[in-house]
NUTOR-77630 format. One record per residue: residue in three letters; x, y, z of N, C-alpha, C, CB in turn. Coordinates in steps of 0.02 Angstrom, whole numbers, plus 50000, padded with zeros to 5 digits. Last residue first. Glycine has a CB too. Layout:
ALAXYZXYZXYZXYZ;...
***
This chain:
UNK494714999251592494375006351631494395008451701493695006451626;UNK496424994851556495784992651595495374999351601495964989251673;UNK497374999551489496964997051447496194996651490497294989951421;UNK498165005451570498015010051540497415006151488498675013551512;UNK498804995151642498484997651680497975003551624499015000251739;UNK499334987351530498684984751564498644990351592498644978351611;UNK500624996351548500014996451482499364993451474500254993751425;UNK501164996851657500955002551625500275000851563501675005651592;UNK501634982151658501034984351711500554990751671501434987851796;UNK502574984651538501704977951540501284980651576501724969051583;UNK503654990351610502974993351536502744989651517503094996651467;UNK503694982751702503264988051713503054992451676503424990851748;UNK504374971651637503544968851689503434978151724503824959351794;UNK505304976351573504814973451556504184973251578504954969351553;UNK506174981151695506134984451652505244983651596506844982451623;UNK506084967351773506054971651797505674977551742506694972151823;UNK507004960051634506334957651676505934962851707506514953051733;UNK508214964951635507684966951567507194966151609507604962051490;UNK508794960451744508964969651723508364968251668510024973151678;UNK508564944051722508824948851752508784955251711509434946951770;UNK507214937751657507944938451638508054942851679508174940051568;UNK506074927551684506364931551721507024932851714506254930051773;UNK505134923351579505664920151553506214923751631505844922751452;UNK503964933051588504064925351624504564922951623503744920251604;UNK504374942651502504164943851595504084937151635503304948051609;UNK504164938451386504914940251422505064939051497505054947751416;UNK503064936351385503404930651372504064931151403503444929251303;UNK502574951151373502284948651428502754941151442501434947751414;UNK503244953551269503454955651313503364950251375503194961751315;UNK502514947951175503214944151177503414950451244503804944051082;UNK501094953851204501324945251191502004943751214501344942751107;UNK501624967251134501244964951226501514958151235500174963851235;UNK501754964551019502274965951059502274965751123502444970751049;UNK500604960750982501034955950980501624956951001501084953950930;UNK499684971850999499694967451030500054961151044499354967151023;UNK500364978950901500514980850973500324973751014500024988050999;UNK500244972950789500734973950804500864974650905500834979750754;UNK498724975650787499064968550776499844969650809499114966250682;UNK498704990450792498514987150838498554979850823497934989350854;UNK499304992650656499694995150724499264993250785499835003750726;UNK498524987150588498964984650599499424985850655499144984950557;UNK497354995150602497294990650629497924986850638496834988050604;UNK498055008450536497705005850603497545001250641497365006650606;UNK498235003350416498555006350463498705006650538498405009950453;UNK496875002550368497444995650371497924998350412497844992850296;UNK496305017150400496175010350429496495003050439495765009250404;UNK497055022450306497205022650357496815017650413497185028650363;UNK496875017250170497465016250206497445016950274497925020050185;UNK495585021250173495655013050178496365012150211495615008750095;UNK495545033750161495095031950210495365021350230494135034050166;UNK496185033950063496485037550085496225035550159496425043950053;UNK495375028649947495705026649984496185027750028495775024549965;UNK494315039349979494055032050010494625028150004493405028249971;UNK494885051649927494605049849983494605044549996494135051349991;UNK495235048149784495665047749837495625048649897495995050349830;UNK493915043849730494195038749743494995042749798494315034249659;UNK493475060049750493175053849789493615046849800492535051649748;UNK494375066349685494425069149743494105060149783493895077949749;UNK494085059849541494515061049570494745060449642494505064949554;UNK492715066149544492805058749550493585056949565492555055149482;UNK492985078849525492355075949591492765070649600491395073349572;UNK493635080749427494175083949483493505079449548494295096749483;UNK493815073949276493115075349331493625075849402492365066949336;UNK494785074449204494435078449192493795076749234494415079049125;UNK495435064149255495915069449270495385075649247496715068749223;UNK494775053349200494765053849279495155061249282495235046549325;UNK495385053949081494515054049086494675055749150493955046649071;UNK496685050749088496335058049056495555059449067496405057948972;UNK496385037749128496745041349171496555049049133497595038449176;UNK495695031949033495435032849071495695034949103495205029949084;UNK496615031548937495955037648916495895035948981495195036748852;UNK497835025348985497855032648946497195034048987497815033148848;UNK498095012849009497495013249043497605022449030497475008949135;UNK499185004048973499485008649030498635013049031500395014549000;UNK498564995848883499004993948937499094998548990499614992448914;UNK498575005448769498025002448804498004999948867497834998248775;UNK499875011848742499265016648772498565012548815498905021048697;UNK500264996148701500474999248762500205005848784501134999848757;UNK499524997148562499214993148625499664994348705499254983948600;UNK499825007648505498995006448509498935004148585498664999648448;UNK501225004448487500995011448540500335011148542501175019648514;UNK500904993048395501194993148467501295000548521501904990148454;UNK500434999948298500034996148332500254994148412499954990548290;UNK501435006748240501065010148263500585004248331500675013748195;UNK502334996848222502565000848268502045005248309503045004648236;UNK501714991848096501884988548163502114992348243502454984448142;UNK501695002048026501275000248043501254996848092501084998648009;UNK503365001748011502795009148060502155008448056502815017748029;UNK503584994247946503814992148009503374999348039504784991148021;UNK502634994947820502454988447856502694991247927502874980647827;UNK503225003147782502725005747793502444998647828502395009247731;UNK504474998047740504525003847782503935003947796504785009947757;UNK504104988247641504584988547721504444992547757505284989747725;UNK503734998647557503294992847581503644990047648503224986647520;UNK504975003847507504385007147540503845002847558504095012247498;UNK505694994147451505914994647512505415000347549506694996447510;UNK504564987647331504994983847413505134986447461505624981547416;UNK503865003047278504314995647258504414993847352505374997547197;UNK502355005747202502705005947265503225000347265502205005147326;
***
Protein backbone atom coordinates (compact mmCIF):
# COMPACT_ATOMS: atom_id res chain seq x y z
CA UNK A 1 0.00 0.00 0.00
CA UNK A 2 1.98 3.15 -0.93
CA UNK A 3 1.39 6.83 0.85
CA UNK A 4 -1.16 8.27 -0.97
CA UNK A 5 -3.70 5.27 -0.28
CA UNK A 6 -2.84 5.39 3.31
CA UNK A 7 -3.95 9.13 3.21
CA UNK A 8 -6.83 8.37 1.83
CA UNK A 9 -7.86 5.74 4.10
CA UNK A 10 -6.68 7.53 7.14
CA UNK A 11 -8.99 10.81 6.02
CA UNK A 12 -12.27 8.40 5.64
CA UNK A 13 -11.38 6.81 8.68
CA UNK A 14 -11.48 10.00 10.27
CA UNK A 15 -14.39 11.05 8.62
CA UNK A 16 -16.03 8.01 9.42
CA UNK A 17 -15.61 8.49 13.12
CA UNK A 18 -16.84 11.87 12.98
CA UNK A 19 -20.35 10.77 11.51
CA UNK A 20 -19.92 8.00 14.58
CA UNK A 21 -19.87 10.72 16.87
CA UNK A 22 -22.27 13.48 15.47
CA UNK A 23 -25.08 10.32 14.97
CA UNK A 24 -24.16 10.13 18.68
CA UNK A 25 -24.73 13.71 19.48
CA UNK A 26 -27.83 14.12 17.70
CA UNK A 27 -29.29 10.99 19.90
CA UNK A 28 -30.22 8.77 16.22
CA UNK A 29 -31.04 5.27 17.90
CA UNK A 30 -32.93 6.61 20.42
CA UNK A 31 -35.07 8.83 18.37
CA UNK A 32 -35.62 5.54 15.91
CA UNK A 33 -36.18 3.60 19.08
CA UNK A 34 -38.96 6.05 20.27
CA UNK A 35 -40.43 6.24 16.70
CA UNK A 36 -40.93 2.49 16.94
CA UNK A 37 -43.06 2.35 20.18
CA UNK A 38 -46.09 4.76 18.86
CA UNK A 39 -47.29 4.00 23.16
CA UNK A 40 -44.32 5.71 24.40
CA UNK A 41 -44.33 8.18 21.97
CA UNK A 42 -47.98 9.22 22.42
CA UNK A 43 -47.12 9.24 26.38
CA UNK A 44 -44.15 11.54 26.55
CA UNK A 45 -46.22 13.87 24.18
CA UNK A 46 -49.04 13.75 26.47
CA UNK A 47 -47.34 14.79 29.66
CA UNK A 48 -45.69 17.37 27.93
CA UNK A 49 -48.34 18.62 26.29
CA UNK A 50 -49.96 18.47 29.84
CA UNK A 51 -46.86 20.56 31.23
CA UNK A 52 -47.08 23.21 28.60
CA UNK A 53 -50.25 23.89 29.32
CA UNK A 54 -50.10 24.26 32.80
CA UNK A 55 -46.92 26.75 32.51
CA UNK A 56 -49.29 28.40 30.37
CA UNK A 57 -51.60 28.74 32.67
CA UNK A 58 -50.18 29.74 35.35
CA UNK A 59 -48.40 32.35 33.62
CA UNK A 60 -51.37 33.84 32.30
CA UNK A 61 -52.45 34.06 35.77
CA UNK A 62 -48.93 35.82 36.89
CA UNK A 63 -49.48 38.05 34.19
CA UNK A 64 -52.97 38.94 34.93
CA UNK A 65 -52.39 39.55 38.17
CA UNK A 66 -49.71 41.95 37.41
CA UNK A 67 -51.76 43.71 35.12
CA UNK A 68 -54.46 44.11 37.93
CA UNK A 69 -51.39 45.57 40.02
CA UNK A 70 -50.40 48.24 37.51
CA UNK A 71 -53.83 49.05 36.80
CA UNK A 72 -55.04 49.22 40.15
CA UNK A 73 -51.52 51.80 40.48
CA UNK A 74 -52.98 53.67 37.63
CA UNK A 75 -56.29 54.14 39.52
CA UNK A 76 -54.39 55.92 42.21
CA UNK A 77 -52.10 57.91 40.18
CA UNK A 78 -55.85 59.74 39.10
CA UNK A 79 -54.95 60.53 35.46
CA UNK A 80 -57.70 62.11 33.86
CA UNK A 81 -59.89 60.18 30.81
CA UNK A 82 -57.65 56.90 31.67
CA UNK A 83 -58.54 56.93 35.48
CA UNK A 84 -62.24 56.61 35.05
CA UNK A 85 -61.68 54.05 32.20
CA UNK A 86 -59.28 52.06 34.61
CA UNK A 87 -61.11 52.08 37.93
CA UNK A 88 -64.04 50.25 36.07
CA UNK A 89 -62.17 47.46 34.42
CA UNK A 90 -60.68 47.02 38.11
CA UNK A 91 -64.29 47.34 39.53
CA UNK A 92 -65.36 44.71 36.67
CA UNK A 93 -62.76 42.34 37.58
CA UNK A 94 -62.94 42.33 41.48
CA UNK A 95 -66.39 42.17 41.03
CA UNK A 96 -66.05 38.90 39.01
CA UNK A 97 -63.35 37.52 41.34
CA UNK A 98 -65.40 37.78 44.63
CA UNK A 99 -68.17 34.96 45.08
Amino acid sequence: MDERERHILEALRDKIDELALNMEKMKLAEYVDLLNKPRRLLYINFISGLARGLGMAVGFAILGAIMILVLQHLVRLNLPLIGGFIAEIVAIVQNRLTP
